[in-house]
N, CA, C and O atoms as a Maestro MAE file, in Angstrom:
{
 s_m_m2io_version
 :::
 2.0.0
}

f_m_ct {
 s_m_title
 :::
 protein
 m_atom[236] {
  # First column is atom index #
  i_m_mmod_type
  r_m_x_coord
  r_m_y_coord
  r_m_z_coord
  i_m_residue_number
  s_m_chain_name
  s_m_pdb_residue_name
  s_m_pdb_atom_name
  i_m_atomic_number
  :::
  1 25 176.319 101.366 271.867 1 A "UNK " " N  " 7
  2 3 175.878 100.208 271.102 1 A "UNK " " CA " 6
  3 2 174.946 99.368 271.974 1 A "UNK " " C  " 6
  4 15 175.203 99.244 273.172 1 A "UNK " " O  " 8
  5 25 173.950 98.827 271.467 2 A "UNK " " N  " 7
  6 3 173.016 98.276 272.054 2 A "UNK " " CA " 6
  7 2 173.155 96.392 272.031 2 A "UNK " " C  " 6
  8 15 173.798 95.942 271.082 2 A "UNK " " O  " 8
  9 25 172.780 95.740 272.678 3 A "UNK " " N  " 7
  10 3 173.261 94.758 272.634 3 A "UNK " " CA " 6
  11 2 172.756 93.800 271.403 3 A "UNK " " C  " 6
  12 15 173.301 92.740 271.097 3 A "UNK " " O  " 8
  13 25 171.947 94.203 270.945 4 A "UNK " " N  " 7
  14 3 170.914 93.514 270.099 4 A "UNK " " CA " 6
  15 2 171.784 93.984 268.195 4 A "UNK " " C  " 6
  16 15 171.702 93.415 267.106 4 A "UNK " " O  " 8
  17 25 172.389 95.014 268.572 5 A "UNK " " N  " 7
  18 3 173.686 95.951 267.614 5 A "UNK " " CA " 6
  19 2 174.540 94.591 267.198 5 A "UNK " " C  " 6
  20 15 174.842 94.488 266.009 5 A "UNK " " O  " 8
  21 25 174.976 93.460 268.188 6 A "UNK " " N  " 7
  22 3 175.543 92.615 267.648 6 A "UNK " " CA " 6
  23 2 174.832 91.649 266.532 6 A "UNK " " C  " 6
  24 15 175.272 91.537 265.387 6 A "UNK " " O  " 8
  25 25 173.977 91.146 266.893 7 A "UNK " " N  " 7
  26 3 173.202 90.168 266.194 7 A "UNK " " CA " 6
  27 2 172.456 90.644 264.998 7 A "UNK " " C  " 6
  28 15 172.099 89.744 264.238 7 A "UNK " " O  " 8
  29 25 172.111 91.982 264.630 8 A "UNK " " N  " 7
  30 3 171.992 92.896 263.520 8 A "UNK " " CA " 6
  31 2 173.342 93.004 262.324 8 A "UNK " " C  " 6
  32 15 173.200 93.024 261.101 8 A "UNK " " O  " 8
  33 25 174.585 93.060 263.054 9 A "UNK " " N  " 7
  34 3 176.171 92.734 262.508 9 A "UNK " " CA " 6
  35 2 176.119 91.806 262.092 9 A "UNK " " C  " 6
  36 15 176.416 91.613 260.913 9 A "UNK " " O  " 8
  37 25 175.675 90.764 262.991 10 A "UNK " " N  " 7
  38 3 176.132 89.284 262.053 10 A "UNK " " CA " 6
  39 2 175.179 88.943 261.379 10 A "UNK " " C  " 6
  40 15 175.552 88.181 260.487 10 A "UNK " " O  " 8
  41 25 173.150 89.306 261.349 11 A "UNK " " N  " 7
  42 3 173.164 89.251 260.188 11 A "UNK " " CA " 6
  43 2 173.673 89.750 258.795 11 A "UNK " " C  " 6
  44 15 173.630 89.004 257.817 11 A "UNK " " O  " 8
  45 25 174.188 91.111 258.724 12 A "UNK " " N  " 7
  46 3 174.265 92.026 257.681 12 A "UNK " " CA " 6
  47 2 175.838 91.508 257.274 12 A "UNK " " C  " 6
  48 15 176.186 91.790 256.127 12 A "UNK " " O  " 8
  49 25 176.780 90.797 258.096 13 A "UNK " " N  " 7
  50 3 178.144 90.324 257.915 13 A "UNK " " CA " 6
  51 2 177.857 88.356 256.936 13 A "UNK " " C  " 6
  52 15 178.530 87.726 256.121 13 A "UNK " " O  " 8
  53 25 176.788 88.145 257.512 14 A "UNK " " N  " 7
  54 3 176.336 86.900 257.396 14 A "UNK " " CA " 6
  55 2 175.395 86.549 255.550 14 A "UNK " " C  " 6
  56 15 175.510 85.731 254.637 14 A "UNK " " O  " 8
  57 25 174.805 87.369 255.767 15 A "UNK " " N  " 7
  58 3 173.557 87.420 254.825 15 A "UNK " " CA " 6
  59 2 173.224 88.838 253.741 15 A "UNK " " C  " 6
  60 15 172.525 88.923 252.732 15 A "UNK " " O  " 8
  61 25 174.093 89.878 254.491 16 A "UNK " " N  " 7
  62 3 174.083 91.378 253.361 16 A "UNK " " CA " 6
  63 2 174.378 91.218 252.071 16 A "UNK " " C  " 6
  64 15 174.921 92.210 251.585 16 A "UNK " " O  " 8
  65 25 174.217 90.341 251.357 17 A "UNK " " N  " 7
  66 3 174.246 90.443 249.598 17 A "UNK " " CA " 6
  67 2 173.571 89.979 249.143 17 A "UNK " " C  " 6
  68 15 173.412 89.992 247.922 17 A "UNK " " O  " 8
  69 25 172.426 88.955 250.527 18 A "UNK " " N  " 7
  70 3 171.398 88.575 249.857 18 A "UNK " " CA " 6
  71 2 169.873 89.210 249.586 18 A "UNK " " C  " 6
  72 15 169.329 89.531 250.642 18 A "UNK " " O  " 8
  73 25 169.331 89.378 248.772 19 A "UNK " " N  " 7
  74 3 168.040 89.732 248.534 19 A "UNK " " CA " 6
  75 2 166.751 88.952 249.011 19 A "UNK " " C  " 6
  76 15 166.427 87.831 248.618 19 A "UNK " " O  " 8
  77 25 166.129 89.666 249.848 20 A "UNK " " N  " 7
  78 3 164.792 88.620 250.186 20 A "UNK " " CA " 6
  79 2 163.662 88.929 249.980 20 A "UNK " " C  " 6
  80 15 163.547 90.126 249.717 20 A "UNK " " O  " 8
  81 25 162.476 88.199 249.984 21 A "UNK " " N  " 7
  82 3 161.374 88.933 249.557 21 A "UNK " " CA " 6
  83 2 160.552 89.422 251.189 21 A "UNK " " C  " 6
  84 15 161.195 89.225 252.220 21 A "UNK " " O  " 8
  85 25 159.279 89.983 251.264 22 A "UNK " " N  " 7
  86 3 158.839 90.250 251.921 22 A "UNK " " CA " 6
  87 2 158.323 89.356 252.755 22 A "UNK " " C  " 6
  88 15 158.471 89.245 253.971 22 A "UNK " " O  " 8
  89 25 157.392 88.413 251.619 23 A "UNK " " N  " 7
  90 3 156.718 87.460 251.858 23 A "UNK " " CA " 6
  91 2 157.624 86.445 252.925 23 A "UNK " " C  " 6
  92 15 157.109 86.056 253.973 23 A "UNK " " O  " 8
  93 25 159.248 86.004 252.479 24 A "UNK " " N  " 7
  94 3 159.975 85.344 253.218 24 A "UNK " " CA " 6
  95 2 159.907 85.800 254.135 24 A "UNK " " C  " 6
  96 15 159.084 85.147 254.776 24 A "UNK " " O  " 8
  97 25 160.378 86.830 254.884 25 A "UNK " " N  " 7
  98 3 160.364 87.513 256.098 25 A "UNK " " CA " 6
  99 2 159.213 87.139 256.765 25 A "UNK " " C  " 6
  100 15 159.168 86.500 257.816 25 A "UNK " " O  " 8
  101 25 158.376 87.517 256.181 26 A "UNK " " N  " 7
  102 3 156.755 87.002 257.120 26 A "UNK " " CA " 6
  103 2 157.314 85.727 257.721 26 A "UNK " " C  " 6
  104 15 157.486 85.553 258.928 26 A "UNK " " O  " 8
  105 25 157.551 84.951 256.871 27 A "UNK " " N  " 7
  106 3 157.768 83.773 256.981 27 A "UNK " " CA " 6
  107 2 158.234 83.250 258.266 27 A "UNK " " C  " 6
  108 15 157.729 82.579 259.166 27 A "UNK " " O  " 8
  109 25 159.482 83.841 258.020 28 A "UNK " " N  " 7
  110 3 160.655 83.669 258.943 28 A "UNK " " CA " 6
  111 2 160.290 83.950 260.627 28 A "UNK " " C  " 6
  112 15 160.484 83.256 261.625 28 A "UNK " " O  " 8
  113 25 159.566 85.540 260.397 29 A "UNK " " N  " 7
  114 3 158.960 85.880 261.433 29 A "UNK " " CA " 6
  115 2 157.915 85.037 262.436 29 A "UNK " " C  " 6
  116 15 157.867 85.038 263.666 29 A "UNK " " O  " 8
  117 25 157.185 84.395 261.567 30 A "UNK " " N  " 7
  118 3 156.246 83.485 262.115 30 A "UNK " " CA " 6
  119 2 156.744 82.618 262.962 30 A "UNK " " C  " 6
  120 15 156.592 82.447 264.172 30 A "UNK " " O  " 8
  121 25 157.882 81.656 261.465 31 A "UNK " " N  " 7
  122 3 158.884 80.008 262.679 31 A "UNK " " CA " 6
  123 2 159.712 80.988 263.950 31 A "UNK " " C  " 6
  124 15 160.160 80.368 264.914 31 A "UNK " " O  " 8
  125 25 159.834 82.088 263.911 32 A "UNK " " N  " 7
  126 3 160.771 82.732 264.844 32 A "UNK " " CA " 6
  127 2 160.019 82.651 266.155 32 A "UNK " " C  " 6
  128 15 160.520 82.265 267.211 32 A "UNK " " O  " 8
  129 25 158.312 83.199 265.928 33 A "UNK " " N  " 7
  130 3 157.853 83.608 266.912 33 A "UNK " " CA " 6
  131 2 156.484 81.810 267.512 33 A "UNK " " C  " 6
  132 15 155.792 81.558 268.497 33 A "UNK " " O  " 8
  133 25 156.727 81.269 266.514 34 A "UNK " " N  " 7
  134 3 156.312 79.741 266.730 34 A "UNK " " CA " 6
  135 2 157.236 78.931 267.390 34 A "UNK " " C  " 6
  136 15 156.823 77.888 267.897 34 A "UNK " " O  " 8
  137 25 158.261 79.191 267.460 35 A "UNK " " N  " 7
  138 3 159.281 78.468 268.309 35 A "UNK " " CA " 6
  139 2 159.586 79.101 269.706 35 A "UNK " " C  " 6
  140 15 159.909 78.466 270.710 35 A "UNK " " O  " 8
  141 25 159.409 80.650 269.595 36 A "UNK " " N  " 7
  142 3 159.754 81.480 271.231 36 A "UNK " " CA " 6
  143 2 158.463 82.681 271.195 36 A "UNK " " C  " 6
  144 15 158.469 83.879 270.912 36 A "UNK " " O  " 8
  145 25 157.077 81.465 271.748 37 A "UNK " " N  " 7
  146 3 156.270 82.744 271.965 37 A "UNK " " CA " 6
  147 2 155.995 84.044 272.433 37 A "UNK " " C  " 6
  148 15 155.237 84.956 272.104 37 A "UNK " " O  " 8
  149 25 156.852 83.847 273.310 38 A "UNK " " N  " 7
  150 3 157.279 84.743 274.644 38 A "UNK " " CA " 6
  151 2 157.646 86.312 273.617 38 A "UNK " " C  " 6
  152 15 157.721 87.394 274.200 38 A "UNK " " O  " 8
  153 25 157.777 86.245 272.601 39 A "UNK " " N  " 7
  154 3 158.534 87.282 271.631 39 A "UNK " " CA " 6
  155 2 156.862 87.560 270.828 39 A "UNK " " C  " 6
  156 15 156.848 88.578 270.136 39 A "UNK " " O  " 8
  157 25 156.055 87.082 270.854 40 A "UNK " " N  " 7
  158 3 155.150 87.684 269.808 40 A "UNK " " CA " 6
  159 2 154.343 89.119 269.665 40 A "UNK " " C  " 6
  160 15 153.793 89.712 268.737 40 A "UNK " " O  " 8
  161 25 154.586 89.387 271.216 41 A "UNK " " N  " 7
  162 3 154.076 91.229 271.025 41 A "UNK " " CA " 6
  163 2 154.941 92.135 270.501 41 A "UNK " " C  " 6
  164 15 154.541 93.062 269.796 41 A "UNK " " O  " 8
  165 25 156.475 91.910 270.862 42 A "UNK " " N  " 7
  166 3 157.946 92.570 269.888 42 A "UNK " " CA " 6
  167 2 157.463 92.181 268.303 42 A "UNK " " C  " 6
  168 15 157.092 93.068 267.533 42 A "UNK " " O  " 8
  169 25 157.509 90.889 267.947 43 A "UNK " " N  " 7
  170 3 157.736 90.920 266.829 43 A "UNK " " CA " 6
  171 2 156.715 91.067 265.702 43 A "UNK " " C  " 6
  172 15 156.765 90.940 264.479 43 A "UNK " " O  " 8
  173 25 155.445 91.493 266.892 44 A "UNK " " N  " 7
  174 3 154.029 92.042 265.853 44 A "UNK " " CA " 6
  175 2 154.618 93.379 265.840 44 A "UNK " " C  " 6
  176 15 154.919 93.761 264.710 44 A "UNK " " O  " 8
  177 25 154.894 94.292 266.913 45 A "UNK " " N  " 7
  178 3 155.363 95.430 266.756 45 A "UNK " " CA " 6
  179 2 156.527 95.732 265.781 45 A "UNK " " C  " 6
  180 15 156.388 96.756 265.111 45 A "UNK " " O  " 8
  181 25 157.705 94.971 265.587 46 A "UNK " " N  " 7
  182 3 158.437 95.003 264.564 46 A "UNK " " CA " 6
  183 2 157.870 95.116 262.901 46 A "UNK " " C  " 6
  184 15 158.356 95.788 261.991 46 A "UNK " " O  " 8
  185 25 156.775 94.284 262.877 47 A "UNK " " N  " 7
  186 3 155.796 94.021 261.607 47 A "UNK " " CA " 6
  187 2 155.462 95.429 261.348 47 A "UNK " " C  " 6
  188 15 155.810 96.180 260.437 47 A "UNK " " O  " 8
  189 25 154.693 95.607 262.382 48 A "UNK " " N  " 7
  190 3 153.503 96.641 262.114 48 A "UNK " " CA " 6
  191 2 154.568 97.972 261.912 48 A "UNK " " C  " 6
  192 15 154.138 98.709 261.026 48 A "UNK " " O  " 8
  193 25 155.436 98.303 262.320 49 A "UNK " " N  " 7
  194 3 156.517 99.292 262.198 49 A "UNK " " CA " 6
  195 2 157.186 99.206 261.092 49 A "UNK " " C  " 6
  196 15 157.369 100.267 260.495 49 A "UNK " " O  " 8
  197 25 157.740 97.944 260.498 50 A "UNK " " N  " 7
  198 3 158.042 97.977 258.866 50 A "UNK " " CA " 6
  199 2 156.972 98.081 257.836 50 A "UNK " " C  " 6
  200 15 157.246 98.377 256.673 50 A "UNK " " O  " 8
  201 25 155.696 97.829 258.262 51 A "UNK " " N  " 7
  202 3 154.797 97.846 257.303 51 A "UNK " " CA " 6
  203 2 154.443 99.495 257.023 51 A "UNK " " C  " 6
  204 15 154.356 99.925 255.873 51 A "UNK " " O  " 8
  205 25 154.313 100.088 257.845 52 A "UNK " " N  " 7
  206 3 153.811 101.391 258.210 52 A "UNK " " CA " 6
  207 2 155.270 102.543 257.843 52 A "UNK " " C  " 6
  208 15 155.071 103.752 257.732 52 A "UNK " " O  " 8
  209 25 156.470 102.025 257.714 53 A "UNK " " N  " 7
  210 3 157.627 102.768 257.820 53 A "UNK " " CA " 6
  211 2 157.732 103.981 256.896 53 A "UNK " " C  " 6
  212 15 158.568 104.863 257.092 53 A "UNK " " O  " 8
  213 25 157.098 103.996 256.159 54 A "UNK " " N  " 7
  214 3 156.951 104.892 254.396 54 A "UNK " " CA " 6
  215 2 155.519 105.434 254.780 54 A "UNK " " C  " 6
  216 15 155.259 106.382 254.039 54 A "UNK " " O  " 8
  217 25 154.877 105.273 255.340 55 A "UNK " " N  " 7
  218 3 153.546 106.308 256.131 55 A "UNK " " CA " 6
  219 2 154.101 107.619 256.341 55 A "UNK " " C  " 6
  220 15 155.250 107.869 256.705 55 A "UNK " " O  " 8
  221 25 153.085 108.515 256.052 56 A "UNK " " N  " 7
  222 3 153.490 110.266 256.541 56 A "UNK " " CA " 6
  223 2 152.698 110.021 257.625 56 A "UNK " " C  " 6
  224 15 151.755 109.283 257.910 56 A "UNK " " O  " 8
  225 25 153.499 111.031 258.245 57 A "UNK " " N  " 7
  226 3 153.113 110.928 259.739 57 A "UNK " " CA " 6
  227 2 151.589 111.759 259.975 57 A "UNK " " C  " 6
  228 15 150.946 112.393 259.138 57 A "UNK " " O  " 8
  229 25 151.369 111.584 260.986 58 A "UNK " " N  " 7
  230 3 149.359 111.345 261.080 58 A "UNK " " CA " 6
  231 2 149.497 112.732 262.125 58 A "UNK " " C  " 6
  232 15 148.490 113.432 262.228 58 A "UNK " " O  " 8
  233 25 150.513 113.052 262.755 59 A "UNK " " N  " 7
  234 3 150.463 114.795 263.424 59 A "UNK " " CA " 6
  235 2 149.693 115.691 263.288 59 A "UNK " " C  " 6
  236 15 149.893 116.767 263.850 59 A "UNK " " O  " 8
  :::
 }
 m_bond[235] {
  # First column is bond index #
  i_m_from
  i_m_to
  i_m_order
  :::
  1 1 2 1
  2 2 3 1
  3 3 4 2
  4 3 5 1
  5 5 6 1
  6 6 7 1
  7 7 8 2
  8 7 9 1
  9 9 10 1
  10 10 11 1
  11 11 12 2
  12 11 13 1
  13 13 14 1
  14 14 15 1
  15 15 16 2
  16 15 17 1
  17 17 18 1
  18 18 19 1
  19 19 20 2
  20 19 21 1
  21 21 22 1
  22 22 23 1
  23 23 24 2
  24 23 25 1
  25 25 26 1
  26 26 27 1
  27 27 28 2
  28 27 29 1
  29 29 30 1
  30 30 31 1
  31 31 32 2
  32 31 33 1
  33 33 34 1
  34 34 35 1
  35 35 36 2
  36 35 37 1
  37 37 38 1
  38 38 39 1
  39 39 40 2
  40 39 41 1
  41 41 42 1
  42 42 43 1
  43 43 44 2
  44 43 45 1
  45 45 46 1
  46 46 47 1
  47 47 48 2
  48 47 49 1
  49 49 50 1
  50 50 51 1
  51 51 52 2
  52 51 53 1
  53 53 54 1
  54 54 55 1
  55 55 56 2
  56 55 57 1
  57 57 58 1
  58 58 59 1
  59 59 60 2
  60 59 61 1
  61 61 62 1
  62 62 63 1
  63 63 64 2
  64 63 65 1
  65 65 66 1
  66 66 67 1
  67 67 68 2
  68 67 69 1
  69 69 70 1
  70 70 71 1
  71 71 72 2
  72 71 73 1
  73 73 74 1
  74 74 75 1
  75 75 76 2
  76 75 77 1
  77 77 78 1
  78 78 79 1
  79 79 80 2
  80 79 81 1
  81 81 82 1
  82 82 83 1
  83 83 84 2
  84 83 85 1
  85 85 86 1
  86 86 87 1
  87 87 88 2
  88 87 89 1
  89 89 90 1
  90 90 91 1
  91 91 92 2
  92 91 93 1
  93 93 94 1
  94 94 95 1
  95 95 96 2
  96 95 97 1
  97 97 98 1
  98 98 99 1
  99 99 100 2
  100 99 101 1
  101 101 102 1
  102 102 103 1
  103 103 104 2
  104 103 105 1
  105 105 106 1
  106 106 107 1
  107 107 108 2
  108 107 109 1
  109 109 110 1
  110 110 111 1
  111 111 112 2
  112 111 113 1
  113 113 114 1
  114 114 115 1
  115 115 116 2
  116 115 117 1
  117 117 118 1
  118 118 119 1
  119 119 120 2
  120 119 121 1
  121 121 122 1
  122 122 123 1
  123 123 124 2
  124 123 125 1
  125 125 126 1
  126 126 127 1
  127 127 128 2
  128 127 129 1
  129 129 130 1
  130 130 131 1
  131 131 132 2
  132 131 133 1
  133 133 134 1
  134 134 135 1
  135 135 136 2
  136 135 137 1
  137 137 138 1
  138 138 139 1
  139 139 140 2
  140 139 141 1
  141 141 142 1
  142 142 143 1
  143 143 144 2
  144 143 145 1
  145 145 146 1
  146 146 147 1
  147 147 148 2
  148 147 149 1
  149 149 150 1
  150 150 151 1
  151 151 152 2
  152 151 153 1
  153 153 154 1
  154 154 155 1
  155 155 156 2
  156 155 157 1
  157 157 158 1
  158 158 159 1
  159 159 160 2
  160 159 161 1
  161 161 162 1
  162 162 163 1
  163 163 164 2
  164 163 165 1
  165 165 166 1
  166 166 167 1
  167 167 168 2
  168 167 169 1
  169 169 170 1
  170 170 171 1
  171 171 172 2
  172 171 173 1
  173 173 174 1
  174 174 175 1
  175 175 176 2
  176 175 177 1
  177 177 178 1
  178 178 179 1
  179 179 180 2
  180 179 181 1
  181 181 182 1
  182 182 183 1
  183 183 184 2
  184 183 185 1
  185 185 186 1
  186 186 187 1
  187 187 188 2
  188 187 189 1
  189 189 190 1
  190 190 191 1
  191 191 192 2
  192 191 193 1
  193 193 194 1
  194 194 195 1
  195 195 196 2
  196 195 197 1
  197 197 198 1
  198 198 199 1
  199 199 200 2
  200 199 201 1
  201 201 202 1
  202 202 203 1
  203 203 204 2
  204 203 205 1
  205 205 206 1
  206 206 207 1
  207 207 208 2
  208 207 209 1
  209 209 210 1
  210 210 211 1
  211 211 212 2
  212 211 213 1
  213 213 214 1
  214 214 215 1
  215 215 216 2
  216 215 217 1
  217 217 218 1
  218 218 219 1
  219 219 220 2
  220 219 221 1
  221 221 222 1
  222 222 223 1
  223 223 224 2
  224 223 225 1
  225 225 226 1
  226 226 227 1
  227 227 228 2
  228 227 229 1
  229 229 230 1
  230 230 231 1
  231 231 232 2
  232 231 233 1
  233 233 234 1
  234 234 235 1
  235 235 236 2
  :::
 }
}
């Protein structure tokens, strides 16, 4: 288990019945990475990896 495995738990223990939109997420992502810049190359990479996730692979 990875340590980051916890905080993935307590969202999905916390928030798993709720439905969100995409657009929110952006959202969220932004005040996340506007408050702890230090995180903005992870959490472009997180973006760009959910956006792309349903892509066939380019091999």
């Amino acid at each position: 288990m990875y340590f980051t495995d916890r905080g993935i738990e307590e969202l999905v223990e916390r928030r798993g019945d709720e439905q969100i939109s995409v657009e929110w997420l952006a959202e969220r992502l932004r005040d996340f990475v506007d408050l702890n810049p230090e995180f903005e190359t992870p959490v472009e990479r997180f973006a760009t990896w959910l956006a792309r996730l349903d892509d066939e692979d380019e091999d």
